[in-house]
C-alpha positions as CSV (number, residue, x, y, z in Angstrom):
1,X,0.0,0.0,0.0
2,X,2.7,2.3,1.1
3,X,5.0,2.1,-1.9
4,X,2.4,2.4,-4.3
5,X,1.0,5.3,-2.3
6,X,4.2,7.2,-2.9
7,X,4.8,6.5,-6.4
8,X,1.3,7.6,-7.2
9,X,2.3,10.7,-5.0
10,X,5.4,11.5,-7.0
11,X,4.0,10.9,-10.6
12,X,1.2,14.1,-9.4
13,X,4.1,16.5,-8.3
14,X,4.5,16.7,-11.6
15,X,0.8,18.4,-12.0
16,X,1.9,21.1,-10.5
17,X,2.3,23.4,-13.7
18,X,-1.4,23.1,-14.7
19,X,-3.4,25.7,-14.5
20,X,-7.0,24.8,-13.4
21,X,-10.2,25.6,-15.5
22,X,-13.5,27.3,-14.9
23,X,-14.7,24.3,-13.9
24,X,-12.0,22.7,-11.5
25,X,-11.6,26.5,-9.8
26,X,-15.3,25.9,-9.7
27,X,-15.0,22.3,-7.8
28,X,-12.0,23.6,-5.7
29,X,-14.2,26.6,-4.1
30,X,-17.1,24.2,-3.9
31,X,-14.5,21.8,-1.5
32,X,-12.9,24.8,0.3
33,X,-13.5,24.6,4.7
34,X,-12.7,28.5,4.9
35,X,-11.3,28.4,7.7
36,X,-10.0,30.9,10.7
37,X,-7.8,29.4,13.7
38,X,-6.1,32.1,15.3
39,X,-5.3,33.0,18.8
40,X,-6.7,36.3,18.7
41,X,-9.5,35.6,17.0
42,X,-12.8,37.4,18.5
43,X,-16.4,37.9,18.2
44,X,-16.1,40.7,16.2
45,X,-13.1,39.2,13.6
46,X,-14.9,36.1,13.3
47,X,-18.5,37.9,12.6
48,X,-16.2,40.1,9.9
49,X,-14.7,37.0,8.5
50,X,-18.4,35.3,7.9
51,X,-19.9,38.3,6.4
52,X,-16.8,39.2,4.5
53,X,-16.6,35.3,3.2
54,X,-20.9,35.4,2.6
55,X,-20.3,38.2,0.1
56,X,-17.6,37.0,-1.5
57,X,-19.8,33.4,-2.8
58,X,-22.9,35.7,-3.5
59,X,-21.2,37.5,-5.8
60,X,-19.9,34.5,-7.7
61,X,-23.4,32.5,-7.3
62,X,-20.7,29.8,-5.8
63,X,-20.5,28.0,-2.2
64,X,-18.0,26.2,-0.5
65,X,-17.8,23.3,2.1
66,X,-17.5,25.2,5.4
67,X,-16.8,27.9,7.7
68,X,-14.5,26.1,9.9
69,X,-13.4,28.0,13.3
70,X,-13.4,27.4,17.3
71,X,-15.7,25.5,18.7
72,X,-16.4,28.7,21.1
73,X,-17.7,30.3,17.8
74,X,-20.3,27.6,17.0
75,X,-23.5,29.8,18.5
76,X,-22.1,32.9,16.4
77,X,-21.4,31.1,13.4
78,X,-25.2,29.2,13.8
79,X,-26.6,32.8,14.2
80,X,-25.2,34.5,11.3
81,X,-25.3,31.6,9.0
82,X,-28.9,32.7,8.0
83,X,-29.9,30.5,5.3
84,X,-26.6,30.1,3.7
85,X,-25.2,26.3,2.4
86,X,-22.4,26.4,4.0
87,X,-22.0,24.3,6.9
88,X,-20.9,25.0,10.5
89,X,-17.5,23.1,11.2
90,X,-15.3,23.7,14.9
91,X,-12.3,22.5,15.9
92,X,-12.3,20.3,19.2
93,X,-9.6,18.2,21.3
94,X,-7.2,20.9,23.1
95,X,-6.3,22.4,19.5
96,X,-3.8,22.1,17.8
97,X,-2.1,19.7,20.2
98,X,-4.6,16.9,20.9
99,X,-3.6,16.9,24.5
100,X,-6.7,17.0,25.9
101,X,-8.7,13.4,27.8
102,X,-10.9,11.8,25.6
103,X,-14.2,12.6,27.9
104,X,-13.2,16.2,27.5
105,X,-13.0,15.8,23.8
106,X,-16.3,13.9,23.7
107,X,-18.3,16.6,26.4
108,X,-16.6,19.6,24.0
109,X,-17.9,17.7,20.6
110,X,-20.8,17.4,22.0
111,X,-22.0,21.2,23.4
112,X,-20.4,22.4,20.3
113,X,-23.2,20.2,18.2
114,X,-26.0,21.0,20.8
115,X,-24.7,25.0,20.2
116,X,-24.7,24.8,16.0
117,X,-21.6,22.9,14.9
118,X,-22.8,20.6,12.3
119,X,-18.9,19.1,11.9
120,X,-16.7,18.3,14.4
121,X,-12.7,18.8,13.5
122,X,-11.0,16.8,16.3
123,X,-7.3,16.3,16.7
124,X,-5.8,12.9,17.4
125,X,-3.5,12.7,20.6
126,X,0.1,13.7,19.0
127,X,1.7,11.7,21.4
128,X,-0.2,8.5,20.7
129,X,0.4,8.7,16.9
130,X,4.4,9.5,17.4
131,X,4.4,6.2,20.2
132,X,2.2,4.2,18.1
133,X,-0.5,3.5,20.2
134,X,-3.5,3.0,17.8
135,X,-6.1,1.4,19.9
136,X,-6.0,4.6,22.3
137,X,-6.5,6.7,19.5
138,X,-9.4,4.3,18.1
139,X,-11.4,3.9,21.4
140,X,-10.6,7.9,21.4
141,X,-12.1,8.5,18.1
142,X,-15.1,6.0,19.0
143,X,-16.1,7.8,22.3
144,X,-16.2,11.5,20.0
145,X,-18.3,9.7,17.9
146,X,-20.9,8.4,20.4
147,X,-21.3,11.7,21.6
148,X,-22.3,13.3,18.3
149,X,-26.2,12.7,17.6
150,X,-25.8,13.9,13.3
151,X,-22.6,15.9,13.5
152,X,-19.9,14.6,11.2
153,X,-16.4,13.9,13.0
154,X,-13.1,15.0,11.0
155,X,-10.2,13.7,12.5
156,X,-6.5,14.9,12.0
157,X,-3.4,13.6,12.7
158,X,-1.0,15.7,11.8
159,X,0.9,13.8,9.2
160,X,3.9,15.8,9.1
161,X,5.1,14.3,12.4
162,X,4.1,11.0,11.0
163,X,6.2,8.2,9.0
164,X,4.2,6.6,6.4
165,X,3.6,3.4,8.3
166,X,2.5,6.0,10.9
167,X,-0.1,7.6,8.8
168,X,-1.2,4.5,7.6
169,X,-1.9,3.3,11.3
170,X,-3.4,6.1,12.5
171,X,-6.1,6.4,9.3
172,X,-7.2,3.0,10.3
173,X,-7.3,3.6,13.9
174,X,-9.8,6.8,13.1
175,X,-11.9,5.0,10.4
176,X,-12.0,1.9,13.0
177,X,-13.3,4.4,15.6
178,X,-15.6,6.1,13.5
179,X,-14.2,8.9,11.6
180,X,-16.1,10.0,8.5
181,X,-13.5,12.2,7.0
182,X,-9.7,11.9,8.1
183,X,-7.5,15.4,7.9
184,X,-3.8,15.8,7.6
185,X,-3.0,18.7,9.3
186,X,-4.2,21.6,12.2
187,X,-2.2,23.8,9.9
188,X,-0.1,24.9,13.1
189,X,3.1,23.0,12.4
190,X,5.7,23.6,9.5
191,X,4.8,20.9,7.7
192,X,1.3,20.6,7.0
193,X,-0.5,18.4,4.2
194,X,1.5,16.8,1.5
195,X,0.5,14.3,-1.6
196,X,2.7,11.7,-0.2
197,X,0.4,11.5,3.4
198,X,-3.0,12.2,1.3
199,X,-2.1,9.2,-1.0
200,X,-1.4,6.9,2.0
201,X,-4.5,8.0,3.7
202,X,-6.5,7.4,0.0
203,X,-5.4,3.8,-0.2
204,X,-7.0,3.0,3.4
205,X,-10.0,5.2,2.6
206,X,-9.8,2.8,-0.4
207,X,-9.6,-0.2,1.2
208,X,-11.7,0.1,3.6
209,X,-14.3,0.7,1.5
210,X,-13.5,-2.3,-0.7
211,X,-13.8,-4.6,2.6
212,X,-17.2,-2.9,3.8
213,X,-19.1,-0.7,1.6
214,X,-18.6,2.6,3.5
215,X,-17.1,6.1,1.8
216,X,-15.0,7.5,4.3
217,X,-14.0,11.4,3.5
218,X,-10.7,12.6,3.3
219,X,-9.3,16.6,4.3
220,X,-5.6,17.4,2.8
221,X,-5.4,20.8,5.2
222,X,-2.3,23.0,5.7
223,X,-0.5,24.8,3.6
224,X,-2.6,25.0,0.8
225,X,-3.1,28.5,-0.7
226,X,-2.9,28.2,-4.0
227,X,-5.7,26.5,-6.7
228,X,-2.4,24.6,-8.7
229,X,-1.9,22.9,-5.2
230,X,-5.2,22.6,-4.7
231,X,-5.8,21.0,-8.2
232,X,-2.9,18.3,-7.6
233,X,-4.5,16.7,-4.3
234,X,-7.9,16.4,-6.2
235,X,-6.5,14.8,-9.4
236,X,-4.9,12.5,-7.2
237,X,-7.9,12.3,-4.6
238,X,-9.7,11.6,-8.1
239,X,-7.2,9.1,-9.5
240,X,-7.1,6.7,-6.7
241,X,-10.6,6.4,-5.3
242,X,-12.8,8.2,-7.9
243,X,-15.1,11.0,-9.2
244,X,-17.7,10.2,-6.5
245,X,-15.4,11.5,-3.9
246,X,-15.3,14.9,-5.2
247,X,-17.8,16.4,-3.8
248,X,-18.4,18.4,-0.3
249,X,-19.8,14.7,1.2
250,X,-16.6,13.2,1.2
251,X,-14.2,15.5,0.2
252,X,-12.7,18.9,1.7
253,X,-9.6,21.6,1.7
254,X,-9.2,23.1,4.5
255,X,-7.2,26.5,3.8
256,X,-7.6,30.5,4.7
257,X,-6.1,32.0,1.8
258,X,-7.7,29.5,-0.9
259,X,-11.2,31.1,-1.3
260,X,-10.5,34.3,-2.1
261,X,-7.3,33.0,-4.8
262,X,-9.5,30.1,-6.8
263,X,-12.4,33.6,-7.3
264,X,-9.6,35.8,-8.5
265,X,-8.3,33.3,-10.9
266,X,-12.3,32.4,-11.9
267,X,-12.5,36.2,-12.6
């Protein structure tokens, strides 16, 4: 799985030169979690940032996946949603670090869906990934889960600190648990998502849908500002599952700068 994850990986760094359409800029906005995770963020920023981000779809008759922010944001966000498509995703789990006890993650998942949050963007223990203790993070994952009523759970596990056996681990451990989409990256470390990590995790998506029937999504997030990045993951994303994965179900980007360069180039 591994090695042909990585050679698919390296024949799509060659992508990078092409220059996406109407219709892939199109499909990249349409995947987009806009997303703002800063330490300073406040009430007023974050009610800027969704009424900035509402005008800038309406204008293009577009939407994308997500607002995705803090979990403390969820009743704002529900409020000022107003009838928009966009749907209401927080971060959870002592963010960015995952260093927080699984019945805190589960209690926070939880108020954030009974406040608004209609996705739920938790972050794997760091420590259990790096030590390789995969059934923590599964029971981890599965106690989120059975604390949600319809919320979707993300979960992330920061790749770049990962080997590839690591990320290959860890993907299963969160689809075993219950994950619906797995991410790469909280964006807060150097080395966020990359095609190498996004292939691995594609080929257990893959897998495990061969073995049971179920589409499980996948997030490449961090680092990606750019729709010629952007287009490389979903060719890829495209190549080795297929077309039915492209689509805001079971397939996101989490970025900040992404939105507003995919409707500049569509311009």
């Amino acid at each position: 799985m591994i090695v042909k994850a990585l050679h698919q990986a390296e024949l799509f760094k060659q992508k990078m030169a092409i220059v996406p359409n109407d219709k892939q800029l199109k499909l990249i906005i349409n995947l987009i979690d806009y997303t703002t995770l800063n330490d300073t963020d406040t009430i007023d920023s974050v009610s800027q940032w969704i009424s900035e981000s509402k005008s800038l779809v309406e204008k293009s008759g577009l939407r994308f996946g997500a607002w995705c922010t803090y979990a403390e944001f969820a009743p704002l966000v529900a409020q000022l949603k107003g009838d928009a498509p966009m749907s209401i995703a927080v971060v959870t789990g002592n963010f960015p670090s995952g260093k927080a006890a699984p019945q805190i993650k589960a209690l926070e998942s939880k108020l954030a869906e009974e406040q608004g949050a209609e996705e739920i963007d938790m972050v794997v223990n760091k420590g259990w990934a790096v030590s390789g203790e995969y059934d923590k993070i599964k029971n981890e994952v599965r106690s989120v889960k059975n604390a949600l009523k319809k919320a979707r759970l993300k979960v992330i596990m920061e790749t770049g600190l990962l080997s590839p056996v690591q990320i290959q681990k860890v993907s299963e451990a969160a689809i075993a648990g219950g994950a619906d989409f797995i991410k790469t990256s909280t964006g807060k470390t150097p080395d966020g998502a990359s095609l190498e990590a996004v292939a691995i995790m594609c080929f257990v998506i893959k897998q495990h849908f061969e073995n049971t029937g179920k589409k499980v999504g996948i997030k490449p997030s961090g680092g990606i500002s750019t729709p010629e990045e952007a287009l490389q993951y979903i060719l890829m994303i495209e190549n080795i599952l297929d077309p039915g994965w492209l689509n805001p179900e079971f397939c996101r980007i989490g970025a900040s700068r992404l939105l507003k360069n995919a409707l500049n180039e569509l311009r």
